[in-house]
mmCIF file of the N, C-alpha and C atoms, coordinates in Angstrom:
data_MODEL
# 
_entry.id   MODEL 
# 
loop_
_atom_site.group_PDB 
_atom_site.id 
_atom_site.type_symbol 
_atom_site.label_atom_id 
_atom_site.label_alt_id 
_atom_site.label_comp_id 
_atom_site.label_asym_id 
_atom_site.label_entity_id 
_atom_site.label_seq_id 
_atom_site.pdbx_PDB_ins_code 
_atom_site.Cartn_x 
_atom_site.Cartn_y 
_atom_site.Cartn_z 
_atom_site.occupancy 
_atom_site.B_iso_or_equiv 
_atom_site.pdbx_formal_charge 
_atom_site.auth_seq_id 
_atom_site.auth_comp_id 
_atom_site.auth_asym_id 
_atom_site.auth_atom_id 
_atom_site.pdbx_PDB_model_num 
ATOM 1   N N  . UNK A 1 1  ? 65.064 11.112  17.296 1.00 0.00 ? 1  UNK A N  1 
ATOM 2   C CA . UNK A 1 1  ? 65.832 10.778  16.117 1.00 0.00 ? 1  UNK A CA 1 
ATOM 3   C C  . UNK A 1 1  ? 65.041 9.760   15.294 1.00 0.00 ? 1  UNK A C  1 
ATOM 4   N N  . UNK A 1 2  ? 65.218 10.105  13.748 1.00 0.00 ? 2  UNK A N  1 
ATOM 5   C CA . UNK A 1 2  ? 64.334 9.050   12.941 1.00 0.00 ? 2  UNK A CA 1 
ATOM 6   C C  . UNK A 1 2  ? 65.241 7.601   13.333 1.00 0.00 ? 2  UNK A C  1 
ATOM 7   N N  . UNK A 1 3  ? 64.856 6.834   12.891 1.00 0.00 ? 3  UNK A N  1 
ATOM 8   C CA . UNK A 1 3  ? 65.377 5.468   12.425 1.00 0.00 ? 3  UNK A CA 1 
ATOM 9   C C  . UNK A 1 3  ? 65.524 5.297   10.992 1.00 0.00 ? 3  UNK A C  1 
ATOM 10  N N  . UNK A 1 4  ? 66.585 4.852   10.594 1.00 0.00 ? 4  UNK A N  1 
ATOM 11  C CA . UNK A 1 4  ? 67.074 4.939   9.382  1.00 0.00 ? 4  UNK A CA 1 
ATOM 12  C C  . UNK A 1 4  ? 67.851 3.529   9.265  1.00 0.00 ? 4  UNK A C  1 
ATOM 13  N N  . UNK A 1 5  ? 67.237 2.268   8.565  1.00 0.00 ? 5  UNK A N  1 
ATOM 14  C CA . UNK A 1 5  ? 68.272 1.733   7.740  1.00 0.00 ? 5  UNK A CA 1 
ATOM 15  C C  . UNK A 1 5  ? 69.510 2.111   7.459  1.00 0.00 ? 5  UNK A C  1 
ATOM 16  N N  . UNK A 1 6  ? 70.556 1.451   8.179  1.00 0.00 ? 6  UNK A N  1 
ATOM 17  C CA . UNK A 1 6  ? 71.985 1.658   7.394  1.00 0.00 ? 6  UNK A CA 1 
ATOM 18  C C  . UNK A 1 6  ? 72.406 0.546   6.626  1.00 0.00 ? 6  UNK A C  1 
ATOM 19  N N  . UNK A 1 7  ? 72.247 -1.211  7.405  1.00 0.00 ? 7  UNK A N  1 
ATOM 20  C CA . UNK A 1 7  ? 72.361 -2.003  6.702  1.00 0.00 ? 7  UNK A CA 1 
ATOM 21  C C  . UNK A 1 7  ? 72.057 -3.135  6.557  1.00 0.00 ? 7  UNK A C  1 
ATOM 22  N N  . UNK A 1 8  ? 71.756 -4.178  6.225  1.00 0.00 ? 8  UNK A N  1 
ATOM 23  C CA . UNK A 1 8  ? 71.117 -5.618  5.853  1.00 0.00 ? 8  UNK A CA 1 
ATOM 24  C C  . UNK A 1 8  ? 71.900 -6.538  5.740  1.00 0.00 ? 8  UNK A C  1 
ATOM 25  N N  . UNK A 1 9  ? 72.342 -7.452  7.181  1.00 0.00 ? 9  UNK A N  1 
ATOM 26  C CA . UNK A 1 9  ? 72.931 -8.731  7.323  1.00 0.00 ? 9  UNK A CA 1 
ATOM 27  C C  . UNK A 1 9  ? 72.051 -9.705  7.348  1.00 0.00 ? 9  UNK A C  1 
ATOM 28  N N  . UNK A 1 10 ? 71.695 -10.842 6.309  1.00 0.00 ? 10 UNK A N  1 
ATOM 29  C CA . UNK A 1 10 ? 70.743 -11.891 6.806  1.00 0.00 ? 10 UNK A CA 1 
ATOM 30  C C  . UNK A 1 10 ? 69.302 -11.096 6.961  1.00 0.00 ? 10 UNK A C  1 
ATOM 31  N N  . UNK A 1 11 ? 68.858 -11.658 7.421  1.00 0.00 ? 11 UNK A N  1 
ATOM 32  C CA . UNK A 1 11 ? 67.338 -10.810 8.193  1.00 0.00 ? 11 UNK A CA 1 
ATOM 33  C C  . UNK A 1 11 ? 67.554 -9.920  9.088  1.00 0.00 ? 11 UNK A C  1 
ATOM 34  N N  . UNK A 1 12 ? 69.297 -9.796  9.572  1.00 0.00 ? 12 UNK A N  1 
ATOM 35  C CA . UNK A 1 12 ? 69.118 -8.598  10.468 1.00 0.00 ? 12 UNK A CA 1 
ATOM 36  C C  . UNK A 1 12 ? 69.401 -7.112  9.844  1.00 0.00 ? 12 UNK A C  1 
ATOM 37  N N  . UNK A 1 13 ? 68.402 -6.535  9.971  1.00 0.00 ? 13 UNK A N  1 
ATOM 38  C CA . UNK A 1 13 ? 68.674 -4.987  9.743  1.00 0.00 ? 13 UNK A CA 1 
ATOM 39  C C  . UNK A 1 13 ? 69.396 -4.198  10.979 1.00 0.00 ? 13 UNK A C  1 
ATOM 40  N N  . UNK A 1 14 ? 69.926 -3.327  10.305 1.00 0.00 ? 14 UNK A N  1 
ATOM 41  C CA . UNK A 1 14 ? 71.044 -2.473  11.315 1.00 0.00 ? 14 UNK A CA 1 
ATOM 42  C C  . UNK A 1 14 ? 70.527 -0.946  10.997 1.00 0.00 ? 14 UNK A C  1 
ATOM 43  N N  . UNK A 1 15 ? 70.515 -0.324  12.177 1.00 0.00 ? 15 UNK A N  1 
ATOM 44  C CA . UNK A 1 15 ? 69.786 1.087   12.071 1.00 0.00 ? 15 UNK A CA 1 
ATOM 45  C C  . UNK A 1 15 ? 70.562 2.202   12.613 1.00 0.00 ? 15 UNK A C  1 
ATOM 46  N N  . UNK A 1 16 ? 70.656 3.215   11.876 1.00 0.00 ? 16 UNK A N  1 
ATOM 47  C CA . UNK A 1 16 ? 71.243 4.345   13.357 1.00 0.00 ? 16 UNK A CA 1 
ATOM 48  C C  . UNK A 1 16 ? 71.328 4.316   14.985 1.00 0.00 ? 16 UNK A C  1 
ATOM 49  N N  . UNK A 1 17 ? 70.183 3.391   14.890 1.00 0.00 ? 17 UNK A N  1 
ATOM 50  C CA . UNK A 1 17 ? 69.493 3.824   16.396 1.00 0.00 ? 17 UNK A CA 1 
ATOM 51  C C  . UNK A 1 17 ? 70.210 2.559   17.006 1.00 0.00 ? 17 UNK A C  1 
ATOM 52  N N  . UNK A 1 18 ? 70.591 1.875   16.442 1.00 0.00 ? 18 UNK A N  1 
ATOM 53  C CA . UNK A 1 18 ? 71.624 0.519   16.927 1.00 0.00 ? 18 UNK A CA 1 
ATOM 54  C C  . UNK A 1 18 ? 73.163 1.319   16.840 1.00 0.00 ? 18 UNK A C  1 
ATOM 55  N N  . UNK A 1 19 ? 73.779 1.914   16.101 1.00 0.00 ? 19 UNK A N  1 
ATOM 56  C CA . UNK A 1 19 ? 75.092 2.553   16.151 1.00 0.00 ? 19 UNK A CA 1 
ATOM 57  C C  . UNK A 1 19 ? 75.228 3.356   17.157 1.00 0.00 ? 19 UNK A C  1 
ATOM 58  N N  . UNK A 1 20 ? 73.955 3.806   17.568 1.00 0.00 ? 20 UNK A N  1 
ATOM 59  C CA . UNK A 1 20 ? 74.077 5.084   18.101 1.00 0.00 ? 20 UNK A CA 1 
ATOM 60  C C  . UNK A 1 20 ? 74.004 4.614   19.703 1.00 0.00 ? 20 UNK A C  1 
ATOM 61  N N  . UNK A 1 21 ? 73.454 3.281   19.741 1.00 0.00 ? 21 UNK A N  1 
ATOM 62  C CA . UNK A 1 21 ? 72.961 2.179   20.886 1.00 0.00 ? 21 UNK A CA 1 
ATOM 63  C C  . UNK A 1 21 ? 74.707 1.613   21.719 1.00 0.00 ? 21 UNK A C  1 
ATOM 64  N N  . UNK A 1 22 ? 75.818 1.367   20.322 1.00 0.00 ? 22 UNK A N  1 
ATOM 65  C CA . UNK A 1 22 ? 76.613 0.805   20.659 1.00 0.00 ? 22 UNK A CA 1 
ATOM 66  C C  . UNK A 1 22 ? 77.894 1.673   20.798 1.00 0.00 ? 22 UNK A C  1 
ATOM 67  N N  . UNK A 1 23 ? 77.448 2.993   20.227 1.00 0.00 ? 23 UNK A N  1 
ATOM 68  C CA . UNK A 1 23 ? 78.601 3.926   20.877 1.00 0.00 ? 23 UNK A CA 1 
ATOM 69  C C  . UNK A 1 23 ? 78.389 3.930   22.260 1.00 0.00 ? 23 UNK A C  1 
ATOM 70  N N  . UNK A 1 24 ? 77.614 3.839   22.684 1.00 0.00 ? 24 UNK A N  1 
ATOM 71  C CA . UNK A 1 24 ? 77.149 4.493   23.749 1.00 0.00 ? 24 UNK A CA 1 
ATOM 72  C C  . UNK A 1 24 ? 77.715 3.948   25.118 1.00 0.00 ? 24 UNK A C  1 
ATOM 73  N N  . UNK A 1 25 ? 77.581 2.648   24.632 1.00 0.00 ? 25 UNK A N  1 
ATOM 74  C CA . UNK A 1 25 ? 78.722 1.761   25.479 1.00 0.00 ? 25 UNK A CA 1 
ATOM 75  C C  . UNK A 1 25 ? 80.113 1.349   25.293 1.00 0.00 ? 25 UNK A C  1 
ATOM 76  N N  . UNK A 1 26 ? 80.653 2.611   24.374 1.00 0.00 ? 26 UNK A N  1 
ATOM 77  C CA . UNK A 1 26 ? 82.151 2.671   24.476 1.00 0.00 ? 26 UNK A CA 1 
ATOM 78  C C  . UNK A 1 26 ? 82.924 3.653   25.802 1.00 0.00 ? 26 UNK A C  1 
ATOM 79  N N  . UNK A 1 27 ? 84.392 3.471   26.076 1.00 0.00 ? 27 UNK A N  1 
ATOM 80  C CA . UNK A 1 27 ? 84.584 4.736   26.887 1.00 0.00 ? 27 UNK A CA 1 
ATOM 81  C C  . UNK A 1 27 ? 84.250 6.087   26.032 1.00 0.00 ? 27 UNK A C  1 
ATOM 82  N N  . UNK A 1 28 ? 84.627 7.314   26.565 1.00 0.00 ? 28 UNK A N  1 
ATOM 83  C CA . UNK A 1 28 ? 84.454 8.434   26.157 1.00 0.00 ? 28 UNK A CA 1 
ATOM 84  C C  . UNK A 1 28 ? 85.363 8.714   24.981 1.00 0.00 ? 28 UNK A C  1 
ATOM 85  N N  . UNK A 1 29 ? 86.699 8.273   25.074 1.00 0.00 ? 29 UNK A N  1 
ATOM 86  C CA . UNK A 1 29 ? 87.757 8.103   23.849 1.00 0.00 ? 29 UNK A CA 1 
ATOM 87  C C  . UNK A 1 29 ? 86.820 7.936   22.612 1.00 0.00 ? 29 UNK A C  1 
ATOM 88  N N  . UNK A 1 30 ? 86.597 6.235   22.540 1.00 0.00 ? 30 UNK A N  1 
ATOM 89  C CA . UNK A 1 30 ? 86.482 5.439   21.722 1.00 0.00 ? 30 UNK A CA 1 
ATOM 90  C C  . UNK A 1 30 ? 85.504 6.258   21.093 1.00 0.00 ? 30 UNK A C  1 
ATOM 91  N N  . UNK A 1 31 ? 84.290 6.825   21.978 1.00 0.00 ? 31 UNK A N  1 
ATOM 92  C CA . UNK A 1 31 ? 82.750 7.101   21.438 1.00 0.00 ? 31 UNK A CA 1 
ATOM 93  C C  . UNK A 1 31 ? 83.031 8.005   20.327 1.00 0.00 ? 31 UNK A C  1 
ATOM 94  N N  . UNK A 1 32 ? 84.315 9.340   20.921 1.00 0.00 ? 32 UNK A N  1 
ATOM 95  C CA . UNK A 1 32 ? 83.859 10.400  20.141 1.00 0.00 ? 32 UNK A CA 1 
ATOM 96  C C  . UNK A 1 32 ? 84.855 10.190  18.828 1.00 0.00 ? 32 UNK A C  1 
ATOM 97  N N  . UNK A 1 33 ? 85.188 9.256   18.570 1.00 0.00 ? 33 UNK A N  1 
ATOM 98  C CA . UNK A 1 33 ? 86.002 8.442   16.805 1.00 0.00 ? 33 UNK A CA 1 
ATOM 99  C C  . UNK A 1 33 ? 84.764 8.334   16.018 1.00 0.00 ? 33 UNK A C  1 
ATOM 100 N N  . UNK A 1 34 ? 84.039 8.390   16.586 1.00 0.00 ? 34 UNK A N  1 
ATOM 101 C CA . UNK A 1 34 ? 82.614 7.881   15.780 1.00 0.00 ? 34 UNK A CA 1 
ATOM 102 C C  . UNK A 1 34 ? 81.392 8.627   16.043 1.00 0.00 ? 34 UNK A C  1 
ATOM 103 N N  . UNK A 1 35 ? 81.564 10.036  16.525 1.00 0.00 ? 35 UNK A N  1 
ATOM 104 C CA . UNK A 1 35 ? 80.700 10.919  16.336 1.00 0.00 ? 35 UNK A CA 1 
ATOM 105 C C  . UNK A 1 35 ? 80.169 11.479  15.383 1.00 0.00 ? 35 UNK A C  1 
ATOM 106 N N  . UNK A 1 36 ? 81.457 11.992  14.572 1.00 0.00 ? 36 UNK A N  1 
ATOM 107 C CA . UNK A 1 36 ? 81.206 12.190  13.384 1.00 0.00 ? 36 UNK A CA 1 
ATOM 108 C C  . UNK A 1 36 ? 80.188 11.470  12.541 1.00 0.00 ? 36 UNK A C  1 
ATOM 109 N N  . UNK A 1 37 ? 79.837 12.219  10.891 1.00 0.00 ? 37 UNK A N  1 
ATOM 110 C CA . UNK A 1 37 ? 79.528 11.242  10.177 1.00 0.00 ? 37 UNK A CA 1 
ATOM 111 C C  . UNK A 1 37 ? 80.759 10.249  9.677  1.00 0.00 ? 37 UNK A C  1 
ATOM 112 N N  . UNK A 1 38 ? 81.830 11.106  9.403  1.00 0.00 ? 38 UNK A N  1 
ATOM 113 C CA . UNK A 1 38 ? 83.195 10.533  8.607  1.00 0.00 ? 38 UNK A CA 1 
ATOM 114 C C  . UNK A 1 38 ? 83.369 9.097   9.641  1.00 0.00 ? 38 UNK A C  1 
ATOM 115 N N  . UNK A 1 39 ? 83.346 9.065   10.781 1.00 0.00 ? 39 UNK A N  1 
ATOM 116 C CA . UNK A 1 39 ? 83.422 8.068   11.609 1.00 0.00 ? 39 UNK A CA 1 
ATOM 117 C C  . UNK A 1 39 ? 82.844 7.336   11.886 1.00 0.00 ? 39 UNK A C  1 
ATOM 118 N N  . UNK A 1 40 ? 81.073 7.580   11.312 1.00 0.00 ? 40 UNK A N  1 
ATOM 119 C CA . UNK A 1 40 ? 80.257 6.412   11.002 1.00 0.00 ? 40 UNK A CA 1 
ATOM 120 C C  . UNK A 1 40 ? 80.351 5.165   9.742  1.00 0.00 ? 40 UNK A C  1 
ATOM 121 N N  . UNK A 1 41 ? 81.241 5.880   9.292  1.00 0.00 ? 41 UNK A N  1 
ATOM 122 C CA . UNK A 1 41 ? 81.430 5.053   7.644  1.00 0.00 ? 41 UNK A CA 1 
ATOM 123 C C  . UNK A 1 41 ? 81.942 3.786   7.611  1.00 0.00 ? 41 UNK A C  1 
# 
């Protein structure tokens, strides 16, 4: 998967690859709310 900028707090940048980092450690419920794109928003 590319890495993609999503967003810019301070000096910290936030990437797909961080969203995709912190679903990951949800239960199975929670994860798939945010599979989607609509649920990345």
């Amino acid at each position: 998967m590319e890495k993609k900028i999503l967003a810019k707090v301070g000096e910290k940048e936030i990437s797909n690859l961080d969203v995709q980092s912190a679903i990951q450690g949800l239960d199975p419920y929670q994860a798939q709310q945010f599979q989607t794109e609509e649920g990345q928003k």
